[in-house]
MOPAC internal coordinates of N, CA, C and O (Angstrom, degrees):
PM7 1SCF
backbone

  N    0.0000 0     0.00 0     0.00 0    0    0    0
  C    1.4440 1     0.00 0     0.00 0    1    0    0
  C    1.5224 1   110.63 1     0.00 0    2    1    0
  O    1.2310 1   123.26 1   155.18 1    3    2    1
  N    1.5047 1   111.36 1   -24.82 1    3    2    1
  C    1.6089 1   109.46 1  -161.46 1    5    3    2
  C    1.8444 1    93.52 1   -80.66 1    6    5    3
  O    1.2310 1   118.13 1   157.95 1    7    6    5
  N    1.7602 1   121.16 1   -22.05 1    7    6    5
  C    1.1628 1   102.93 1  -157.82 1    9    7    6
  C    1.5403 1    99.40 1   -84.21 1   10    9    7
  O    1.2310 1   121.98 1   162.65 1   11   10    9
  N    1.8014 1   113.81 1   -17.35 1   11   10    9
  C    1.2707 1   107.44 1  -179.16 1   13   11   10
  C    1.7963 1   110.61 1   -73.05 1   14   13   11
  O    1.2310 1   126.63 1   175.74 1   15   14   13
  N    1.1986 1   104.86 1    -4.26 1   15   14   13
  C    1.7408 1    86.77 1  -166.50 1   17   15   14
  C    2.0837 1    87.20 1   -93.29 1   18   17   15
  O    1.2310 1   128.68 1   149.63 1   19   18   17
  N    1.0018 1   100.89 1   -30.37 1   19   18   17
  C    1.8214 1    87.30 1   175.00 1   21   19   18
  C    1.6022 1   100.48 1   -47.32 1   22   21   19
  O    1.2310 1   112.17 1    95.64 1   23   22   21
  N    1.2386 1   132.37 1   -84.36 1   23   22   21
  C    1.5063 1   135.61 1  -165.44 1   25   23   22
  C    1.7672 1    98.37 1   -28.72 1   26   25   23
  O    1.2310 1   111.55 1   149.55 1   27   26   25
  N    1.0723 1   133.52 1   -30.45 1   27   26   25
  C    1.2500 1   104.04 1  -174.46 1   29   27   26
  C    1.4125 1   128.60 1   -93.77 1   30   29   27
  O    1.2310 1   124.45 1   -39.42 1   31   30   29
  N    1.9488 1   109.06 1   140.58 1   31   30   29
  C    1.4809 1   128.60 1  -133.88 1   33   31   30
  C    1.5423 1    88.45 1   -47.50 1   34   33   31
  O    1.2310 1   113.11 1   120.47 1   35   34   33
  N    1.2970 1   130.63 1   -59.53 1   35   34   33
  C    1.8441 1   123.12 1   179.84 1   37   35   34
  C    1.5785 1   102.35 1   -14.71 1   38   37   35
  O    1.2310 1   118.45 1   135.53 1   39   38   37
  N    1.5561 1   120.56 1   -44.47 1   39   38   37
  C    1.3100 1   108.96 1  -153.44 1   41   39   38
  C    1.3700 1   104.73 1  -113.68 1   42   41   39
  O    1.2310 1   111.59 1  -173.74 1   43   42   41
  N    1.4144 1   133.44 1     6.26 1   43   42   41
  C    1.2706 1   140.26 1  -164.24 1   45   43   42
  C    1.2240 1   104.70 1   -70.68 1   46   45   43
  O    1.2310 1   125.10 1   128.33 1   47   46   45
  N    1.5972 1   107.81 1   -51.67 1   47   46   45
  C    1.6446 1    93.94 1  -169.72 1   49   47   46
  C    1.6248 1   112.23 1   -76.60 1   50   49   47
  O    1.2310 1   115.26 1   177.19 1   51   50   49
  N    1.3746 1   126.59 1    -2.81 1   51   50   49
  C    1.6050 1   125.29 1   179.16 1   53   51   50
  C    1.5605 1    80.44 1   -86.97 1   54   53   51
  O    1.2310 1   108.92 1   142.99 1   55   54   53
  N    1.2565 1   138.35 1   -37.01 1   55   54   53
  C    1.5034 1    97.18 1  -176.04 1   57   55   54
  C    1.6702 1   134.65 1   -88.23 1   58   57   55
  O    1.2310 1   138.48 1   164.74 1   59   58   57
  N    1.6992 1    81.78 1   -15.26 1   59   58   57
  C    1.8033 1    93.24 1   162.46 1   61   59   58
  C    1.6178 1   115.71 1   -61.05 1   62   61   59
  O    1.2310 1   116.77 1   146.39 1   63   62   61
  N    1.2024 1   123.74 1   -33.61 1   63   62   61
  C    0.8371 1   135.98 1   149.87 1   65   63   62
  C    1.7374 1   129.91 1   -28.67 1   66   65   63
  O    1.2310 1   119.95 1   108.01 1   67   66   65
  N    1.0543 1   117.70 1   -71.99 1   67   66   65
  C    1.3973 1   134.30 1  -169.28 1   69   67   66
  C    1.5252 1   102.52 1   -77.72 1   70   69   67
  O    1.2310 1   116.76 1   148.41 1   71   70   69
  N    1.6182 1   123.76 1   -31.59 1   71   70   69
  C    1.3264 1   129.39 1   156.71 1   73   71   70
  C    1.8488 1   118.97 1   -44.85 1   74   73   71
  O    1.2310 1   129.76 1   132.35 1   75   74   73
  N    1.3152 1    98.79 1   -47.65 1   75   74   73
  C    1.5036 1   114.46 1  -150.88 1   77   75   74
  C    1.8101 1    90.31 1   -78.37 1   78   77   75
  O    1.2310 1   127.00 1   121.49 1   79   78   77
  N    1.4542 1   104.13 1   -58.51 1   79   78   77
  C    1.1810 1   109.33 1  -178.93 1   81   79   78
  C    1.9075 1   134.20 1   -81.20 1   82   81   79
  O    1.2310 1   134.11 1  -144.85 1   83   82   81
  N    1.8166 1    90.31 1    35.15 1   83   82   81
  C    1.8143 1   104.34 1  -156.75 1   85   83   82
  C    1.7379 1    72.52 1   -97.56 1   86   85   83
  O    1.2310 1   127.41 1    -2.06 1   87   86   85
  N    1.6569 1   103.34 1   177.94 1   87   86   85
  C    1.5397 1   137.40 1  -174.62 1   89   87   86
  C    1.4620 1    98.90 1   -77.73 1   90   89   87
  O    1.2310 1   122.85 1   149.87 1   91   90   89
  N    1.6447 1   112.15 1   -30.13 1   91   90   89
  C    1.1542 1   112.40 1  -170.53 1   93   91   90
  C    1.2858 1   132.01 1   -88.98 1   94   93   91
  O    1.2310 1   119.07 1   164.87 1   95   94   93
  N    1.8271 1   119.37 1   -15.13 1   95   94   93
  C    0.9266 1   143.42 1   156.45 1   97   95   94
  C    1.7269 1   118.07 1   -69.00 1   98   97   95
  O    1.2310 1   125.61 1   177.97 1   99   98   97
  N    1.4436 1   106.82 1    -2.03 1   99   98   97
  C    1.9197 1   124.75 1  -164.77 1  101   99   98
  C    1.1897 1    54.94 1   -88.49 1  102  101   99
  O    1.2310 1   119.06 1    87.22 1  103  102  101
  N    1.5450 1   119.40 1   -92.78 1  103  102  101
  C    1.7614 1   126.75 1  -121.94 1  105  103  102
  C    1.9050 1   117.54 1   -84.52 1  106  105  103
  O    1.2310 1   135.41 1  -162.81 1  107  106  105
  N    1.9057 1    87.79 1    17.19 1  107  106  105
  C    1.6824 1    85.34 1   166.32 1  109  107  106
  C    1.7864 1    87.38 1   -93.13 1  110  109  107
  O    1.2310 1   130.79 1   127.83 1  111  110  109
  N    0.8922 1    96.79 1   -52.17 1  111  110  109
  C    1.5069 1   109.80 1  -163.97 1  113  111  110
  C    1.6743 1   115.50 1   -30.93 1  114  113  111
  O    1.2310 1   121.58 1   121.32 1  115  114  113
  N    1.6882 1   114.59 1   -58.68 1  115  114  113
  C    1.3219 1   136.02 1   142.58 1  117  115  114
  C    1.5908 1   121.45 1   -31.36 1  118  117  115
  O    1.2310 1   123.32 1   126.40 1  119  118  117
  N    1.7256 1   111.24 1   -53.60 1  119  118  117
  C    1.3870 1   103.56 1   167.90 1  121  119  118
  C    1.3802 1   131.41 1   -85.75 1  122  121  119
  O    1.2310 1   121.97 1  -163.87 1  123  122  121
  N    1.4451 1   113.83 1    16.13 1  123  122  121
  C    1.7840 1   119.32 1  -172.88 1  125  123  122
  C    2.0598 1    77.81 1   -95.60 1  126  125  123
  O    1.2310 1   127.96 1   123.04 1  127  126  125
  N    1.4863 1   102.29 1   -56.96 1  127  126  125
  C    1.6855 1   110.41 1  -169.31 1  129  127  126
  C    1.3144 1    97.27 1   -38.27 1  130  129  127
  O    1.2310 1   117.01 1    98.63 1  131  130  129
  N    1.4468 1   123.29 1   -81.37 1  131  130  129
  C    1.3789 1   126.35 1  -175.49 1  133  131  130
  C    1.4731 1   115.36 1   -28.54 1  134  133  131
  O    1.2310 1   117.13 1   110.19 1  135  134  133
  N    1.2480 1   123.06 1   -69.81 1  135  134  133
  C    1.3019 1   122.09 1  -174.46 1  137  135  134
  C    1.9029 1   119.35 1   -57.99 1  138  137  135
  O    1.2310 1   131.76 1   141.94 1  139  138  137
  N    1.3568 1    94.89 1   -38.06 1  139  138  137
  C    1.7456 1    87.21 1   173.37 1  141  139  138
  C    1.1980 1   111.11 1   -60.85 1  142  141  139
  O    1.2310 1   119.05 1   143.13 1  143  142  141
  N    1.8081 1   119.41 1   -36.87 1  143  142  141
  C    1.5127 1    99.63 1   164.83 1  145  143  142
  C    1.5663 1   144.84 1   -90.76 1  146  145  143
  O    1.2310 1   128.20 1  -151.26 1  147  146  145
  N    1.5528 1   101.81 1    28.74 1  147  146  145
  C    1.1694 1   118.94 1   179.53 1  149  147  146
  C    1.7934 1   108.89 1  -107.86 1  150  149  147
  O    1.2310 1   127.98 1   159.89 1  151  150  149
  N    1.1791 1   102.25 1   -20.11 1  151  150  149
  C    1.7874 1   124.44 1  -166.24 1  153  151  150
  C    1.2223 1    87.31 1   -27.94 1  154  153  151
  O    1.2310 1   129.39 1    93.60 1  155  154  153
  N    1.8313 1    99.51 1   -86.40 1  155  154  153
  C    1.5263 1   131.69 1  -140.33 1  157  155  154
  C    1.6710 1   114.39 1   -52.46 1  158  157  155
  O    1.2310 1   120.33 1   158.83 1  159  158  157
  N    1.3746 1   116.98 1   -21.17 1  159  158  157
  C    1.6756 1   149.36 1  -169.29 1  161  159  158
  C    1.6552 1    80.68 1   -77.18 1  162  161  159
  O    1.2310 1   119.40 1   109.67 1  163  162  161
  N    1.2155 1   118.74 1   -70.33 1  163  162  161
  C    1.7387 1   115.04 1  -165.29 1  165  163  162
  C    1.2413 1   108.45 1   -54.09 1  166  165  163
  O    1.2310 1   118.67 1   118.47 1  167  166  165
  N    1.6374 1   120.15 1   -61.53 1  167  166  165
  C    1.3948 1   138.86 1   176.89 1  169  167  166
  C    1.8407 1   110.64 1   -14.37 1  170  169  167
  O    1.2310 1   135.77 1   114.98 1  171  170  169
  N    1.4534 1    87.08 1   -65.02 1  171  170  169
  C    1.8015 1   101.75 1   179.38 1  173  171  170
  C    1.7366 1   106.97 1   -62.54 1  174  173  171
  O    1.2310 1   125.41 1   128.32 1  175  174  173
  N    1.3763 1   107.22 1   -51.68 1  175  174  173
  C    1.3714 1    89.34 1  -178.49 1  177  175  174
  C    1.5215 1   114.13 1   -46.17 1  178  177  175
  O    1.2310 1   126.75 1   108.18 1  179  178  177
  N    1.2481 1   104.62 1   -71.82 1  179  178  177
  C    1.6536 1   115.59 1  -173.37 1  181  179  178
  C    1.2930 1   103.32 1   -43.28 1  182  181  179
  O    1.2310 1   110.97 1   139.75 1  183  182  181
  N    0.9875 1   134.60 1   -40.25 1  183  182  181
  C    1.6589 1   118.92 1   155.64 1  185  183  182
  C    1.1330 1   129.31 1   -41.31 1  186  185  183
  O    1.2310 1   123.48 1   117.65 1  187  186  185
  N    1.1626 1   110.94 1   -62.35 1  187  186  185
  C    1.2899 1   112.10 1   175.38 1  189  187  186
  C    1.8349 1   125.20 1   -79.99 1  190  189  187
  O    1.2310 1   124.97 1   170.01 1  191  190  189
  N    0.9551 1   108.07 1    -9.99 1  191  190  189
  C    1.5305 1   103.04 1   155.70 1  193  191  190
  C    1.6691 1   124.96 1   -87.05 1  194  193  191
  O    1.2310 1   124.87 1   156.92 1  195  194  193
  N    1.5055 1   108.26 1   -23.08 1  195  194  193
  C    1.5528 1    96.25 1   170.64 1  197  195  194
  C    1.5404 1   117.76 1  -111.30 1  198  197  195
  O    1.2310 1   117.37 1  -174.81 1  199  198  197
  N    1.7309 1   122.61 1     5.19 1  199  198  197
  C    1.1123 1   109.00 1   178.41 1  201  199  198
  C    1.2847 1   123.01 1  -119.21 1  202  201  199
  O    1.2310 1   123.12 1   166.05 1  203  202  201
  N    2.2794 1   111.62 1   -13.95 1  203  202  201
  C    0.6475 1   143.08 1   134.57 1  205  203  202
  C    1.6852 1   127.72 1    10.63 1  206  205  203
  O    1.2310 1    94.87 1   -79.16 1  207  206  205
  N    1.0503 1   161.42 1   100.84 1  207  206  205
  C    1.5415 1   145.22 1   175.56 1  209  207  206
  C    2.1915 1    93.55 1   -99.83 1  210  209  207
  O    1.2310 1   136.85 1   -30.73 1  211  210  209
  N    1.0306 1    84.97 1   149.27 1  211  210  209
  C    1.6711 1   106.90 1   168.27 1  213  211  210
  C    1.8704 1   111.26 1    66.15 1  214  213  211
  O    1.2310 1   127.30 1   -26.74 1  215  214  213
  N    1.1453 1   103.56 1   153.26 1  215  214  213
  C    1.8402 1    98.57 1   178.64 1  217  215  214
  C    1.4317 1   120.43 1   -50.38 1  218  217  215
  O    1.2310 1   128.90 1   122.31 1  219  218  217
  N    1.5276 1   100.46 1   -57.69 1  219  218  217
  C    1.6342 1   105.45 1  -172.43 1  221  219  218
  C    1.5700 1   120.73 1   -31.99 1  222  221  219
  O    1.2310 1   124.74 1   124.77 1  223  222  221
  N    1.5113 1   108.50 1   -55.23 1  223  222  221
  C    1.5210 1   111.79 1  -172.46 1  225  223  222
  C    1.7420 1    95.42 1   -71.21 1  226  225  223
  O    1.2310 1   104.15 1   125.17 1  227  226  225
  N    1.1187 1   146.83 1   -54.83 1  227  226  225
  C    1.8914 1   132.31 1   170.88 1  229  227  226
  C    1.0860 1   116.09 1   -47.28 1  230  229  227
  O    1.2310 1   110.02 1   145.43 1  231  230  229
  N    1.8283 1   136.33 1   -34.57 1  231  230  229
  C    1.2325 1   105.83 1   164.88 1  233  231  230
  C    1.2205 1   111.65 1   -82.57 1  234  233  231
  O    1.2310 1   111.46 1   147.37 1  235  234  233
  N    1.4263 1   133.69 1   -32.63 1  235  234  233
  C    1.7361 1   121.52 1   174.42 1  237  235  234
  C    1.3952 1   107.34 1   -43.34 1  238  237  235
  O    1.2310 1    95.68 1   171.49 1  239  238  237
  N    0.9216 1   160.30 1    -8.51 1  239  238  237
  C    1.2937 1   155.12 1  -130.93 1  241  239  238
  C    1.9610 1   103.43 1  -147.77 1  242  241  239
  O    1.2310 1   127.64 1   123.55 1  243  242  241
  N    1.8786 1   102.91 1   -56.45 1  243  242  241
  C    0.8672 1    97.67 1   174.27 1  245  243  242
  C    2.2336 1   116.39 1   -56.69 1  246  245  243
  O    1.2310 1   141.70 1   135.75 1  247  246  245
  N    1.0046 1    75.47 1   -44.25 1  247  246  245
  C    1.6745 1    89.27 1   178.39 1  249  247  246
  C    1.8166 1   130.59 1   -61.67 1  250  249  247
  O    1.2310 1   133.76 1   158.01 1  251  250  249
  N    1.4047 1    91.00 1   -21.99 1  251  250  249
  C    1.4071 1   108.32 1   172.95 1  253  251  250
  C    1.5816 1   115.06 1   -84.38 1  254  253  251
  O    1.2310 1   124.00 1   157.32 1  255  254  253
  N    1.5436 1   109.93 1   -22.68 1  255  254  253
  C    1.6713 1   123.24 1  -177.83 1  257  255  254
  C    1.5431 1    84.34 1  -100.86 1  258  257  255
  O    1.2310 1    96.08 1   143.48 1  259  258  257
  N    0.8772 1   159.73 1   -36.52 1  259  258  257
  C    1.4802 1   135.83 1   176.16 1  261  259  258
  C    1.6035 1   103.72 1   -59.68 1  262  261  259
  O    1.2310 1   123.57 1   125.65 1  263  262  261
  N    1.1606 1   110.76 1   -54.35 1  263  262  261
  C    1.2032 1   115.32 1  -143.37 1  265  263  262
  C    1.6769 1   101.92 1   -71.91 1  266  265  263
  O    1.2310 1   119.60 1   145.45 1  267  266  265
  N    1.4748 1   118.37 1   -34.55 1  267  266  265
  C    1.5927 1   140.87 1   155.66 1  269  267  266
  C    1.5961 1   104.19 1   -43.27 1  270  269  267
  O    1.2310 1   126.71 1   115.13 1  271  270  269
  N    0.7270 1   104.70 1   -64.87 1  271  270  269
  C    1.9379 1   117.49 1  -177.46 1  273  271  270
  C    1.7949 1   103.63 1   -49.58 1  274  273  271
  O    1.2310 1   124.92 1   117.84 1  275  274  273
  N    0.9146 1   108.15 1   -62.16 1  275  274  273
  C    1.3962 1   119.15 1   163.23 1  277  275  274
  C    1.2499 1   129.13 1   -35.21 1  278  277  275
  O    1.2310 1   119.35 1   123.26 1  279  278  277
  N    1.2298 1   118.84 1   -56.74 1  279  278  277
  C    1.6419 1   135.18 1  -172.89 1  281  279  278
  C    1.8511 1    92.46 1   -75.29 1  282  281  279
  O    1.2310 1   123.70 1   142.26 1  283  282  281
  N    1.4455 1   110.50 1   -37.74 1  283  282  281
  C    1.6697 1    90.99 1  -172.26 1  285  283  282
  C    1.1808 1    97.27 1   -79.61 1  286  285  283
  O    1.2310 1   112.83 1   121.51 1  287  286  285
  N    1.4475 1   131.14 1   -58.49 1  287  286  285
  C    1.6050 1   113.61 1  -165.06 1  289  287  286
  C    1.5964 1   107.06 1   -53.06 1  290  289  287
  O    1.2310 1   101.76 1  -163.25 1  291  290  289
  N    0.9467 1   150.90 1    16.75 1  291  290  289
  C    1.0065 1   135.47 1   162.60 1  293  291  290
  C    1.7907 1   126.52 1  -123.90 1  294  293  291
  O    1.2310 1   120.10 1   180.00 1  295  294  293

């Protein structure tokens, strides 16, 4: 009964509220940031592994996204 009395509009905006301002709405927020700056690193790989011709240019590439991946986590 208690979850139906939240839904009502009196109480909607205190719960939009408590959504917006939860831990969990921090660490989408943090993980949308993170990932847009991780995108562009994949982008190239996957380029270069499927459009790529011959090894050399997939491991340069693979090796250049490790080595990128690396430098940020740390």
């Amino acid at each position: 009964m208690m979850i139906l009395k939240s839904f009502i509009p009196g109480n909607l905006n205190s719960l939009c509220m408590k959504i917006i301002n939860s831990v969990v709405m921090v660490g989408l927020y943090y993980g949308f940031l993170t990932t847009l700056s991780i995108g562009p690193s994949y982008i190239f790989l996957l380029r270069a592994r499927v459009m790529e011709e011959g090894t050399h240019n997939k491991v340069s590439a693979t090796t250049g996204f490790i080595a990128g991946q690396s430098m940020m986590s740390y």
